[in-house]
TORKOL-4160 file (C-alpha; in steps of 0.2 Angstrom, whole numbers, padded with zeros to 4 digits, m for minus):
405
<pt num="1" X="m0354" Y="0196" Z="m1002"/>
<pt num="2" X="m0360" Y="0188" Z="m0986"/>
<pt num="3" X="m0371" Y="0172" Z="m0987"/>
<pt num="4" X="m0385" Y="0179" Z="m0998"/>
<pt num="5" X="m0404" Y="0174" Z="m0989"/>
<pt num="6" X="m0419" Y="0169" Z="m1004"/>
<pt num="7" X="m0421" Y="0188" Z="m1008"/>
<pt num="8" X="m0404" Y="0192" Z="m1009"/>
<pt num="9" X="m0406" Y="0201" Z="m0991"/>
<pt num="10" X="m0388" Y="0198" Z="m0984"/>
<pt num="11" X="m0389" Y="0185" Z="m0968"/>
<pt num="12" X="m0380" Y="0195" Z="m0954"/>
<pt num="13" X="m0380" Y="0211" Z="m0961"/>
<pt num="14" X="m0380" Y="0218" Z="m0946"/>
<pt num="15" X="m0372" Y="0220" Z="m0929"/>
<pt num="16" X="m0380" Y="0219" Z="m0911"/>
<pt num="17" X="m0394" Y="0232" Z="m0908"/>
<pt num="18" X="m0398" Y="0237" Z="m0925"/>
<pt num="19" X="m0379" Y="0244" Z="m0930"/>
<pt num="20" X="m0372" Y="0240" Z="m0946"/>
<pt num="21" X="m0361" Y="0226" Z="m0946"/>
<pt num="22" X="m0342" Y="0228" Z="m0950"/>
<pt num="23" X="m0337" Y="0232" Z="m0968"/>
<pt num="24" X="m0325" Y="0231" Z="m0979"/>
<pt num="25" X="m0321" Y="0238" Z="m0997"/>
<pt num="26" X="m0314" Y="0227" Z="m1009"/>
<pt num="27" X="m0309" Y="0240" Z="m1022"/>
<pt num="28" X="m0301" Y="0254" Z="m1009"/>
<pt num="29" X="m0298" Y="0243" Z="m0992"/>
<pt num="30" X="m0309" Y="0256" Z="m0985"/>
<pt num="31" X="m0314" Y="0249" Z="m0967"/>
<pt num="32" X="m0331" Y="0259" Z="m0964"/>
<pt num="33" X="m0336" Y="0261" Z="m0945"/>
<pt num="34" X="m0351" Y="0255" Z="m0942"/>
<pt num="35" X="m0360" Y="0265" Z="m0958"/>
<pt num="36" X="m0374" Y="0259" Z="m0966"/>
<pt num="37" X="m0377" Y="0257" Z="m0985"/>
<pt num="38" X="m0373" Y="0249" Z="m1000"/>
<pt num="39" X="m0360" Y="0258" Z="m1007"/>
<pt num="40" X="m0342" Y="0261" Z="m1000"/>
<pt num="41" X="m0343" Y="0280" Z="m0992"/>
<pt num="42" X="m0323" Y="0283" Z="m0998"/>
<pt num="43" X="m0324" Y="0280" Z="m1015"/>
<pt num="44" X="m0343" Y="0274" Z="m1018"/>
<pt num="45" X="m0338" Y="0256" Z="m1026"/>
<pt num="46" X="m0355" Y="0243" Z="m1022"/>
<pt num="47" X="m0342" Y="0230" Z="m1020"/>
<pt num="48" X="m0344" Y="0231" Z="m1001"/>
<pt num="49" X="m0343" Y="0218" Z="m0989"/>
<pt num="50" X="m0352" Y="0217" Z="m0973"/>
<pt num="51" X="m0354" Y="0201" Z="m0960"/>
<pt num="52" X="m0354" Y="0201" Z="m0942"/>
<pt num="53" X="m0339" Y="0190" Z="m0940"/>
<pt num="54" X="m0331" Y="0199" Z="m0953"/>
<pt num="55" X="m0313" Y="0202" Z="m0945"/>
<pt num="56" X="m0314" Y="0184" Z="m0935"/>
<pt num="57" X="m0312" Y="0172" Z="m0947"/>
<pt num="58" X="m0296" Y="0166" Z="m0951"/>
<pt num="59" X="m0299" Y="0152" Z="m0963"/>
<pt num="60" X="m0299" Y="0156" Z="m0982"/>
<pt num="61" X="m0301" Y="0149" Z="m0999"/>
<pt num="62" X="m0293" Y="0157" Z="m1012"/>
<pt num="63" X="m0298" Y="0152" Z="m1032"/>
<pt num="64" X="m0293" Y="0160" Z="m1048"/>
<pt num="65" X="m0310" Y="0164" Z="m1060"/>
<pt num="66" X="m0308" Y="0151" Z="m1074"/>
<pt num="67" X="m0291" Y="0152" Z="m1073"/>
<pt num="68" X="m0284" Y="0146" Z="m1089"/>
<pt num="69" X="m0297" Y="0158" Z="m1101"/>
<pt num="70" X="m0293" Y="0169" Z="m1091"/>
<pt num="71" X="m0273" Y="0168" Z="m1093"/>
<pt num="72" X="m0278" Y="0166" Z="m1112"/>
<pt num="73" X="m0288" Y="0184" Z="m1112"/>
<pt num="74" X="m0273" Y="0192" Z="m1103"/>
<pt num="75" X="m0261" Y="0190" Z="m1116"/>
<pt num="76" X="m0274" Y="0192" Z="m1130"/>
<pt num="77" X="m0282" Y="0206" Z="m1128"/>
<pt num="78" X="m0294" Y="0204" Z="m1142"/>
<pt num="79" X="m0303" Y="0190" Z="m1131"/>
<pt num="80" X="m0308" Y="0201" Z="m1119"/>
<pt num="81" X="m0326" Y="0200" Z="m1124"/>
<pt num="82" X="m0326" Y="0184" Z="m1134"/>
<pt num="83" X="m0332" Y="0166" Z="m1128"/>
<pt num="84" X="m0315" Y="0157" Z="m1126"/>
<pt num="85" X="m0315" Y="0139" Z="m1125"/>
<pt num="86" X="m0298" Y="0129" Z="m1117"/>
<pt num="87" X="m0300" Y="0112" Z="m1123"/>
<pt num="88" X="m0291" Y="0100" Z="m1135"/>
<pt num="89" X="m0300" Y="0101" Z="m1153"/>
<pt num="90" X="m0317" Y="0093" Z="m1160"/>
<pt num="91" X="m0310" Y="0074" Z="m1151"/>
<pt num="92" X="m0307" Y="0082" Z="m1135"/>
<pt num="93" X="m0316" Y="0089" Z="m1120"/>
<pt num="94" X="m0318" Y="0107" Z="m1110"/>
<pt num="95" X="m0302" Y="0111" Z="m1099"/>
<pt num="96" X="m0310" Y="0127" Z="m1095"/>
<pt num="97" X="m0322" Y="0141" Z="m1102"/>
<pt num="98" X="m0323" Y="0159" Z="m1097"/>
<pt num="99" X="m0338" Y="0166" Z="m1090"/>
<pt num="100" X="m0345" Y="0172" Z="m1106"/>
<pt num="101" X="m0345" Y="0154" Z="m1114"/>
<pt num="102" X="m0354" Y="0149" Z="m1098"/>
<pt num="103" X="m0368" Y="0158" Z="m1101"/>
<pt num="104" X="m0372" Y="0149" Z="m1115"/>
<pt num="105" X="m0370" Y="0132" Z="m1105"/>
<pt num="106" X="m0352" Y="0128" Z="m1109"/>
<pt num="107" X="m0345" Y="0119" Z="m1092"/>
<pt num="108" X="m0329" Y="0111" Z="m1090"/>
<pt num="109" X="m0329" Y="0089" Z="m1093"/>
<pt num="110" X="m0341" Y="0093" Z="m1108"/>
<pt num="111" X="m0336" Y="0085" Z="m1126"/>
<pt num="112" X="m0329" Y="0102" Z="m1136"/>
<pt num="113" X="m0342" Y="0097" Z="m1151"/>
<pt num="114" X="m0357" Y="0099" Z="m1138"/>
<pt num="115" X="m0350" Y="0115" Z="m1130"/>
<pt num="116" X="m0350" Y="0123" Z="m1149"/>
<pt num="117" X="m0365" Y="0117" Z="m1154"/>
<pt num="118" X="m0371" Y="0129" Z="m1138"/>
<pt num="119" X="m0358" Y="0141" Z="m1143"/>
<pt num="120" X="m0353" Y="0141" Z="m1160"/>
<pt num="121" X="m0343" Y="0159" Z="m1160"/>
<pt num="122" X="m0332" Y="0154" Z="m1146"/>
<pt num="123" X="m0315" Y="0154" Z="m1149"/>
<pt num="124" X="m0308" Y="0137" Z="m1145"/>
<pt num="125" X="m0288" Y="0138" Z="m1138"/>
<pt num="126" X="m0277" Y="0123" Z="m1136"/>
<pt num="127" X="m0272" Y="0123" Z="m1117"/>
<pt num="128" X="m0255" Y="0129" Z="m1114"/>
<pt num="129" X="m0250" Y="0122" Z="m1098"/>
<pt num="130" X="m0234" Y="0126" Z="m1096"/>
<pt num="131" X="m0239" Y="0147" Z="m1095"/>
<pt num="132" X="m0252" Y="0141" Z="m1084"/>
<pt num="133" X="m0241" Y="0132" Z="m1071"/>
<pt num="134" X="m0229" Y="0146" Z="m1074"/>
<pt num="135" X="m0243" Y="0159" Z="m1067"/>
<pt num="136" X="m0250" Y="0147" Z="m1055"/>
<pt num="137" X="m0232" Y="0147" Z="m1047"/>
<pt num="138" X="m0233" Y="0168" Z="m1047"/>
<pt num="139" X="m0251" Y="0168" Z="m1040"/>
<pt num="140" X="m0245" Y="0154" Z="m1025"/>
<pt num="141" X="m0229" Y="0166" Z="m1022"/>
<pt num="142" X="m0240" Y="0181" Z="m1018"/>
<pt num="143" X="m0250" Y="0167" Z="m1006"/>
<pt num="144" X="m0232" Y="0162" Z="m0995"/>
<pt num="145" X="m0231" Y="0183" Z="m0996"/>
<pt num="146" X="m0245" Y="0182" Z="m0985"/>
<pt num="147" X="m0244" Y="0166" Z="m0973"/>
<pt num="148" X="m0235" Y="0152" Z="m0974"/>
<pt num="149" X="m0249" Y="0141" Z="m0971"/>
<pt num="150" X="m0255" Y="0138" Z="m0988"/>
<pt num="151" X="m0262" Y="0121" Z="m0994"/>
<pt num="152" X="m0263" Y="0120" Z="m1014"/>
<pt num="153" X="m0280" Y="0110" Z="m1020"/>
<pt num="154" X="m0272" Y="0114" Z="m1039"/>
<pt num="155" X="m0260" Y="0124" Z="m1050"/>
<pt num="156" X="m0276" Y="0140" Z="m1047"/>
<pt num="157" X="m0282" Y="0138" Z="m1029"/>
<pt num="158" X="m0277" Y="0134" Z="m1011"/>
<pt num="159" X="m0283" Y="0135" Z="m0993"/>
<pt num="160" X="m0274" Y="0150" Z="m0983"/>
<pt num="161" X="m0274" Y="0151" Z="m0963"/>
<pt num="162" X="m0273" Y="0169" Z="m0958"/>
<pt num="163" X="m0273" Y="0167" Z="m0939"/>
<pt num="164" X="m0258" Y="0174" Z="m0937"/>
<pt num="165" X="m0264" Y="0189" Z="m0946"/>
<pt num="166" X="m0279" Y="0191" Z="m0934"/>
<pt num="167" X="m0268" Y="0189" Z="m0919"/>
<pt num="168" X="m0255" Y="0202" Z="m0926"/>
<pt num="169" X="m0270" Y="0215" Z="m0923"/>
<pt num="170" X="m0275" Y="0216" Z="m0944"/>
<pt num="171" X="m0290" Y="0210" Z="m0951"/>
<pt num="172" X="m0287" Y="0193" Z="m0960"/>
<pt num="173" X="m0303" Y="0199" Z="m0973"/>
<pt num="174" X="m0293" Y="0215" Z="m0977"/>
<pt num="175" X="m0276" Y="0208" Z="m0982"/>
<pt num="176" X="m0286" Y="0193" Z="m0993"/>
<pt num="177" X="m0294" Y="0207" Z="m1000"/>
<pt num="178" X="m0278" Y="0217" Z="m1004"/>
<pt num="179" X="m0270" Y="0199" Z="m1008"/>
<pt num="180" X="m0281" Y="0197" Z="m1022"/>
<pt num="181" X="m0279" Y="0215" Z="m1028"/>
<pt num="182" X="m0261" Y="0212" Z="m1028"/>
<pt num="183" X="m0265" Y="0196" Z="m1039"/>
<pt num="184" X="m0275" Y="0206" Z="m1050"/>
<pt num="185" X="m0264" Y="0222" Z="m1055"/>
<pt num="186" X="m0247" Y="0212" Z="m1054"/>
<pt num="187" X="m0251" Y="0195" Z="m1065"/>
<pt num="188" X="m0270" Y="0201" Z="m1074"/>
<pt num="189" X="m0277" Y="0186" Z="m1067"/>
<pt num="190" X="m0294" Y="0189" Z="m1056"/>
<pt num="191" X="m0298" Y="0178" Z="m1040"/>
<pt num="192" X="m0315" Y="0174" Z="m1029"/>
<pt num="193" X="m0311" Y="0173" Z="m1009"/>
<pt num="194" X="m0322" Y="0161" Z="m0996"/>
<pt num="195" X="m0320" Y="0168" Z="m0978"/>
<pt num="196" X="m0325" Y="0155" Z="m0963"/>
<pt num="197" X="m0321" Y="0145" Z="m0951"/>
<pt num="198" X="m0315" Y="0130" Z="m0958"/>
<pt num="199" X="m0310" Y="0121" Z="m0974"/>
<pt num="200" X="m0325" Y="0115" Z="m0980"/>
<pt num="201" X="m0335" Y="0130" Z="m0979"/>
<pt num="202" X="m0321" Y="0142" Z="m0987"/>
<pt num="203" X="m0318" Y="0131" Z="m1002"/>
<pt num="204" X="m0341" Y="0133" Z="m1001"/>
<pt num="205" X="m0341" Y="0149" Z="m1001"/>
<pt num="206" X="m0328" Y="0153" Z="m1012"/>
<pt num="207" X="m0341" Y="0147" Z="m1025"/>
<pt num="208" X="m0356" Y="0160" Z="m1022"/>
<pt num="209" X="m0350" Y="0176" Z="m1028"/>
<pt num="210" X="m0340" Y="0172" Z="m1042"/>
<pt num="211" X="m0329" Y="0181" Z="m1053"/>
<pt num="212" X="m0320" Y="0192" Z="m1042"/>
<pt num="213" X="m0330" Y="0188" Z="m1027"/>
<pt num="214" X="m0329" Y="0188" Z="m1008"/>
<pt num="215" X="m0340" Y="0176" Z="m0999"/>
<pt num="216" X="m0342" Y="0173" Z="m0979"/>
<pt num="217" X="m0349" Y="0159" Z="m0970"/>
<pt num="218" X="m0350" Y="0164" Z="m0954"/>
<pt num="219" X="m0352" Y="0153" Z="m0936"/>
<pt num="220" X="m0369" Y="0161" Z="m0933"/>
<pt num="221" X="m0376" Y="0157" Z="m0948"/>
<pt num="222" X="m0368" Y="0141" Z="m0954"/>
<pt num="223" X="m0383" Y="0129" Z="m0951"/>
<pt num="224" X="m0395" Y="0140" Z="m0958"/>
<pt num="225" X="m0384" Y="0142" Z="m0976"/>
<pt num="226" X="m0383" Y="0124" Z="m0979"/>
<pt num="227" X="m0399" Y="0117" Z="m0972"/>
<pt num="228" X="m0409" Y="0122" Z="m0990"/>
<pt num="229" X="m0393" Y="0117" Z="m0999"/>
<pt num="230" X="m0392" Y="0101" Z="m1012"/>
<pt num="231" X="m0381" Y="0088" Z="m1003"/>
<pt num="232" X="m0370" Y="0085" Z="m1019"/>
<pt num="233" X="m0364" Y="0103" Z="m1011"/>
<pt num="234" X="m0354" Y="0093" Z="m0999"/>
<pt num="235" X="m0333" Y="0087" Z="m1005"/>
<pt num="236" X="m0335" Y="0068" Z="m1010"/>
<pt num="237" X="m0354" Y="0067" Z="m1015"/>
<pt num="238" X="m0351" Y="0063" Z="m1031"/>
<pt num="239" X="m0366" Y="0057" Z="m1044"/>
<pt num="240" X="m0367" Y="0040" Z="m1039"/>
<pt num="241" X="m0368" Y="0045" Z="m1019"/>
<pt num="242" X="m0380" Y="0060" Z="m1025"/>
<pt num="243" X="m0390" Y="0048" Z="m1031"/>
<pt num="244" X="m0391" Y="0036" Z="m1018"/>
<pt num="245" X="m0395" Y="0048" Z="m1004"/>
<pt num="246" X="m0409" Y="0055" Z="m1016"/>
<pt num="247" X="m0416" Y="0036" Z="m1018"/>
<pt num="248" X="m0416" Y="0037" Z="m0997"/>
<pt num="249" X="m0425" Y="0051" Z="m0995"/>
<pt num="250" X="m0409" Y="0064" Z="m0991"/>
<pt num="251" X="m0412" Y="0080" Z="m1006"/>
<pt num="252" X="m0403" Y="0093" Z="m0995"/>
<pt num="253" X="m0391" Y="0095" Z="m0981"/>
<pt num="254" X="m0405" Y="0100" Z="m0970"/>
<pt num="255" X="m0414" Y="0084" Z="m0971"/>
<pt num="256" X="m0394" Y="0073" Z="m0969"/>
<pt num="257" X="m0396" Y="0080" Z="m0954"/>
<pt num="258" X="m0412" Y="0071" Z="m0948"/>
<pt num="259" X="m0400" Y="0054" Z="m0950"/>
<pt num="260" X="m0389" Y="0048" Z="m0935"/>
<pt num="261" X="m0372" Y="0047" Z="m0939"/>
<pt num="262" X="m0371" Y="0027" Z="m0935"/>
<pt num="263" X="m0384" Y="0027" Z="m0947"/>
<pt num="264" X="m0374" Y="0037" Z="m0962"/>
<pt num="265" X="m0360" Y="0024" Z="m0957"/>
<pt num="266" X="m0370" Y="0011" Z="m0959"/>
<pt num="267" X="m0377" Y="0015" Z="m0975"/>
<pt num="268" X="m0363" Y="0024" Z="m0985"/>
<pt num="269" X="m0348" Y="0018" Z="m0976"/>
<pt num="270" X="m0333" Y="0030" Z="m0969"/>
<pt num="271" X="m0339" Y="0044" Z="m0979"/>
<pt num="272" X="m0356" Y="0045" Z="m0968"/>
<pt num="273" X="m0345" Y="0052" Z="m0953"/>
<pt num="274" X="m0338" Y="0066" Z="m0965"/>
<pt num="275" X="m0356" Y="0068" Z="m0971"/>
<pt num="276" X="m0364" Y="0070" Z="m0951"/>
<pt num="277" X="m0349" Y="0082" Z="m0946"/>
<pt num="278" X="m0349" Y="0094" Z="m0963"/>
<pt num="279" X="m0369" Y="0094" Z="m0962"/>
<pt num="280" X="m0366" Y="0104" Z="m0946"/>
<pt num="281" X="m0355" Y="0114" Z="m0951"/>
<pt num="282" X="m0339" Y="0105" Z="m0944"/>
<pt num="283" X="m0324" Y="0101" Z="m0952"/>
<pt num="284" X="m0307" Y="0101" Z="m0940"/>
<pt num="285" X="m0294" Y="0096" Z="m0954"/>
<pt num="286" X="m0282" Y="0109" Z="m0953"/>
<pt num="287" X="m0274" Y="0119" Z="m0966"/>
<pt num="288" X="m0258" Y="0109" Z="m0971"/>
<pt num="289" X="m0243" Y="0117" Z="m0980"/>
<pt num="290" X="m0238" Y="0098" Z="m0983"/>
<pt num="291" X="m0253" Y="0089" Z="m0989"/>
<pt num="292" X="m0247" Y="0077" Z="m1000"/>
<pt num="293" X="m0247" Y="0070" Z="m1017"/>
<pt num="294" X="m0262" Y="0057" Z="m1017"/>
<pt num="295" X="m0258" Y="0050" Z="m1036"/>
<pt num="296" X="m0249" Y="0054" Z="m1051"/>
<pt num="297" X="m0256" Y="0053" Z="m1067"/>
<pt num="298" X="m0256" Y="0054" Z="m1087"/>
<pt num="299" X="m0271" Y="0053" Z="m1100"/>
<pt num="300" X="m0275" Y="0057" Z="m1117"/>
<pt num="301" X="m0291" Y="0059" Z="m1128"/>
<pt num="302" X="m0291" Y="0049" Z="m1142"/>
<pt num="303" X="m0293" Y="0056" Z="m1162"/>
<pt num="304" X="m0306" Y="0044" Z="m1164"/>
<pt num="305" X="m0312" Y="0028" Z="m1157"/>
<pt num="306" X="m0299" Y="0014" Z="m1154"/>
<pt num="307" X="m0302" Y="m0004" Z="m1150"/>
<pt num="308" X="m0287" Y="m0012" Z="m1158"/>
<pt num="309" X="m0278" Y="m0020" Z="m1141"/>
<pt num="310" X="m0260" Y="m0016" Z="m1149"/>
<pt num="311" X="m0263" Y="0003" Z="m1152"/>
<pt num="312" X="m0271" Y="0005" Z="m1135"/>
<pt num="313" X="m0253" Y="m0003" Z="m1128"/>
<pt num="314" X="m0244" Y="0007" Z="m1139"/>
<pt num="315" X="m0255" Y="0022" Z="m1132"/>
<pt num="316" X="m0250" Y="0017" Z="m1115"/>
<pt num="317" X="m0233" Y="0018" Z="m1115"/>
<pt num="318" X="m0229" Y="0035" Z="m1116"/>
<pt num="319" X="m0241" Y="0039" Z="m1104"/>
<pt num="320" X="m0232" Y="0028" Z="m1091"/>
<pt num="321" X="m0216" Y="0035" Z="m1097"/>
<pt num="322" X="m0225" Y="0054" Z="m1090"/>
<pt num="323" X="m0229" Y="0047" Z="m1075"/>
<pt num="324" X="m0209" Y="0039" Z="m1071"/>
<pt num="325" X="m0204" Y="0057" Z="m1075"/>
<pt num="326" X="m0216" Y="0065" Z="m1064"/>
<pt num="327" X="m0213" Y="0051" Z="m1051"/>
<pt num="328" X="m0195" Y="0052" Z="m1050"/>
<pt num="329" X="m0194" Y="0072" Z="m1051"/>
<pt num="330" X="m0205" Y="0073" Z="m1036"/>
<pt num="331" X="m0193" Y="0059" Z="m1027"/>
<pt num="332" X="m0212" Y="0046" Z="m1025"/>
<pt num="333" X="m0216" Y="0027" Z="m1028"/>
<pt num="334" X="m0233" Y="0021" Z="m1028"/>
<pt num="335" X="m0239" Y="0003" Z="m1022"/>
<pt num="336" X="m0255" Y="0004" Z="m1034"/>
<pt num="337" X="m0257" Y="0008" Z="m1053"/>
<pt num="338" X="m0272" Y="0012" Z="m1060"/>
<pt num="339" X="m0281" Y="0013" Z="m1079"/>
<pt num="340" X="m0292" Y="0024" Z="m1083"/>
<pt num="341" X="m0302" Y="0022" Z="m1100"/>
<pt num="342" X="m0317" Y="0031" Z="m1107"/>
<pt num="343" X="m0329" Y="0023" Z="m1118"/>
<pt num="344" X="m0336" Y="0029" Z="m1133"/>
<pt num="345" X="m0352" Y="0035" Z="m1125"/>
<pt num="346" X="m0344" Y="0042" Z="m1112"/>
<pt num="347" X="m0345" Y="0030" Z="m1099"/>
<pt num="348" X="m0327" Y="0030" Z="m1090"/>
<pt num="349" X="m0319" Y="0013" Z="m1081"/>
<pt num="350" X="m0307" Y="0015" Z="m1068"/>
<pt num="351" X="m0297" Y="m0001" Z="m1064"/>
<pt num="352" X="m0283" Y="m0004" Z="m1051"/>
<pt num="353" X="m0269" Y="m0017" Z="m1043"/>
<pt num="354" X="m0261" Y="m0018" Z="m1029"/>
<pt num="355" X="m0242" Y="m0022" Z="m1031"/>
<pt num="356" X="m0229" Y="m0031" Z="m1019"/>
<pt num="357" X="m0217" Y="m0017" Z="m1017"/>
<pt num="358" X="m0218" Y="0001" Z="m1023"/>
<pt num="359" X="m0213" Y="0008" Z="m1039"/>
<pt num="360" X="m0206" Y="0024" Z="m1050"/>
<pt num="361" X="m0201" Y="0018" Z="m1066"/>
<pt num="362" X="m0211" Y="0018" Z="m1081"/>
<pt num="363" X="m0208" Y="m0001" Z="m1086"/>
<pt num="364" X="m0215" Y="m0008" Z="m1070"/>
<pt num="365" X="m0229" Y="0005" Z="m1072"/>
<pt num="366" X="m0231" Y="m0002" Z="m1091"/>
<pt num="367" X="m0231" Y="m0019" Z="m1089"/>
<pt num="368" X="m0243" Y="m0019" Z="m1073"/>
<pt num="369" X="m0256" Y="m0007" Z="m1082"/>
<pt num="370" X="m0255" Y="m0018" Z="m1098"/>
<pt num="371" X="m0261" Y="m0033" Z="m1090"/>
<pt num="372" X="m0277" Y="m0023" Z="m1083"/>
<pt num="373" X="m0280" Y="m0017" Z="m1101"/>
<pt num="374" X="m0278" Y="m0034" Z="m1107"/>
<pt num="375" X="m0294" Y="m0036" Z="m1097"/>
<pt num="376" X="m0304" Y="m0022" Z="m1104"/>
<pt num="377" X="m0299" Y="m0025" Z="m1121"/>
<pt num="378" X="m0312" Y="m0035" Z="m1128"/>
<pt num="379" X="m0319" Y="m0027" Z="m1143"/>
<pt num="380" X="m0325" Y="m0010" Z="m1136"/>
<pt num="381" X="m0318" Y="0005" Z="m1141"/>
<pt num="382" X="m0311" Y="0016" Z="m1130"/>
<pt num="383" X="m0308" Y="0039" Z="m1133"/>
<pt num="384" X="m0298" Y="0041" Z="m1117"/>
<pt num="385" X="m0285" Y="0032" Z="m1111"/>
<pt num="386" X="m0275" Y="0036" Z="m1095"/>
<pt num="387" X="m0262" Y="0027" Z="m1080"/>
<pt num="388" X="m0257" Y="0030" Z="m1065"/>
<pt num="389" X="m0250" Y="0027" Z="m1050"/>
<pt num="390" X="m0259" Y="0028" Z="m1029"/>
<pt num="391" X="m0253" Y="0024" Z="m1012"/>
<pt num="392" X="m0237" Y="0035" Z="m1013"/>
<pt num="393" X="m0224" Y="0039" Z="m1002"/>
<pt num="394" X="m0207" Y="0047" Z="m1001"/>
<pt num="395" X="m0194" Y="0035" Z="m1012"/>
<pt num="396" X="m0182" Y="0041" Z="m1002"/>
<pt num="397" X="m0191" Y="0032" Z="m0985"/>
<pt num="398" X="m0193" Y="0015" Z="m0996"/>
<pt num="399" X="m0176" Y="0002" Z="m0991"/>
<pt num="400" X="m0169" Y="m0001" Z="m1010"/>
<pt num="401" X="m0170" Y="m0019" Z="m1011"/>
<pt num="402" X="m0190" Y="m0015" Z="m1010"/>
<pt num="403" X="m0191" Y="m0007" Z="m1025"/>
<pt num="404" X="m0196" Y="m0014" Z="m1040"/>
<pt num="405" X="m0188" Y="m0015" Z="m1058"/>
């Protein structure tokens, strides 16, 4: 789809002068010329494209439809029409849901009990996240088949720059279209594309026409797209910012852009610069292969409550143990471990400390996240318990007498 206007009349649906804009069929890679209508004229499909800037843009975002459900369907046919939950029992929470479950208000994040209250016939599946990293590495292959420049947000999505594609004389929205057919056919896994101009407004419309979508956000009609849109639309605004930009009078995009940029500074700190640019419609990061790992991290949810101080340690020790393996198999140390705890009500505390000299090892890890739960531990009771570990760098960079442990 192109960015849909209130009544579903599709903003620059056409081309200078009245003619139809360019098109594209996402069933038969038909490219119609210049033909008006609905419908594909080769082989009558509805799932037909059209935008002015159609064939121009070259940044995309690529996201698999509620990926793991979607992995579980494939290989169980008998799910095909069921609600299928991917979550971790009655204690645990909503790793995914398909689109069936959603209709009945099953989102991701939510406790499992809650989401089958809303949906008691849903079938719920324990993740399995070997198979899903396993098809995640098929889906990225058929991405590097395409362009090398692909920069993974998660084991089910990634940016792609197509320029190259464009400058070879093909039209970049016709091989993401084949792209995710190929997806499609080859691993029986369905995927939404959002065609623009930059990062953040790929990854936005790779949103609006899901499952099996194809967005665009075009240049010409950027500003006019996001000014109605929420502000929580934009990477970063989470609840708390979402809320605090609501308490100042700033509901939407449009009325963030009534604020100076000095102004958003001031207020919300380095975020207000990212908040001024992507409210015009600007974002310059580019796509990056070699984006790195941020953090590396391991959590579990609890069976049942637990505020005994020595089950919560014992809790934490394998966790740090993950992390050492995942650290040391991706050659990384990290300067800063974190905890991550949940409370019964659902209230979750993130703490942190800075450490002297970097680490990989899961005893260093232990021992510097046991002392911040010693500091939580004092009579709550806790159903998620996680640690981490930030501010990473190549261990193979770090001088060895500056490692600890």
């Amino acid at each position: 789809m192109a960015v849909q206007a209130p009544q579903g009349k599709a903003m620059g649906d056409t081309a200078g002068g009245g003619a139809a804009a360019p098109a594209l069929c996402r069933d038969c890679l038909t490219l119609p010329a210049g033909t008006p209508g609905d419908r594909c004229p080769a082989c009558g499909s509805p799932r037909l494209i059209r935008h002015p800037e159609l064939h121009a843009l070259t940044i995309a975002h690529i996201d698999c439809d509620a990926f793991y459900a979607t992995v579980e369907k494939r290989d169980n046919p008998a799910l095909a029409k069921r609600p299928v939950i991917i979550g971790g029992g009655q204690r645990g929470v909503v790793a995914a849901a398909c689109y069936v479950a959603r209709v009945y208000g099953v989102r991701s994040a939510m406790p499992v009990y809650k989401a089958m209250e809303r949906c008691p016939d849903a079938v719920v599946i324990r993740p399995d996240m070997a198979k899903y990293a396993a098809v995640g590495r098929q889906v990225r292959a058929l991405m590097l088949d395409l362009t090398p420049l692909v920069e993974p947000l998660s084991i089910d999505e990634a940016f792609l720059d197509v320029g190259a594609i464009a400058a070879g004389g093909e039209s970049p929205a016709l091989a993401l279209a084949r792209l995710v057919l190929t997806i499609e056919t080859r691993l029986g896994v369905t995927a939404s594309i959002g065609l623009s101009y930059n990062k953040f407004l790929a990854k936005t419309a790779s949103d609006l026409d899901k499952p099996r979508g194809f967005a665009v956000i075009g240049r010409a009609d950027a500003e006019a797209f996001l000014a109605p849109r929420p502000v929580g639309t934009i990477h970063g605004v989470g609840k708390a910012l979402d809320t605090r930009l609501r308490r100042d009078g700033i509901a939407t995009i449009g009325d963030l852009r009534k604020v100076d940029e000095a102004t958003l500074v001031r207020r919300y700190g380095a975020i207000g610069r990212r908040l001024f640019r992507f409210a015009r419609g600007i974002d310059n990061r580019p796509v990056d292969p070699s984006e790195e790992t941020k953090s590396v991290s391991s959590e579990t949810t609890l069976q049942r409550d637990i505020s005994d101080p020595a089950a919560l340690a014992r809790l934490l020790k394998p966790l740090c143990e993950a992390v050492a393996r995942r650290m040391q198999r991706k050659r990384l140390v990290g300067r800063r471990v974190t905890l991550k705890l949940k409370t019964g009500d659902f209230r979750t505390l993130t703490r942190g400390r800075l450490l002297v000299s970097p680490i990989d090892d899961a005893e260093s890890l232990y021992r510097a996240a046991l002392a911040l739960l010693e500091g939580e531990t004092d009579g709550r009771a806790f159903r998620l318990i996680g640690a981490g570990l930030e501010e990473l760098s190549d261990s193979e960079t770090i001088p060895p007498d500056l490692l600890s442990g």
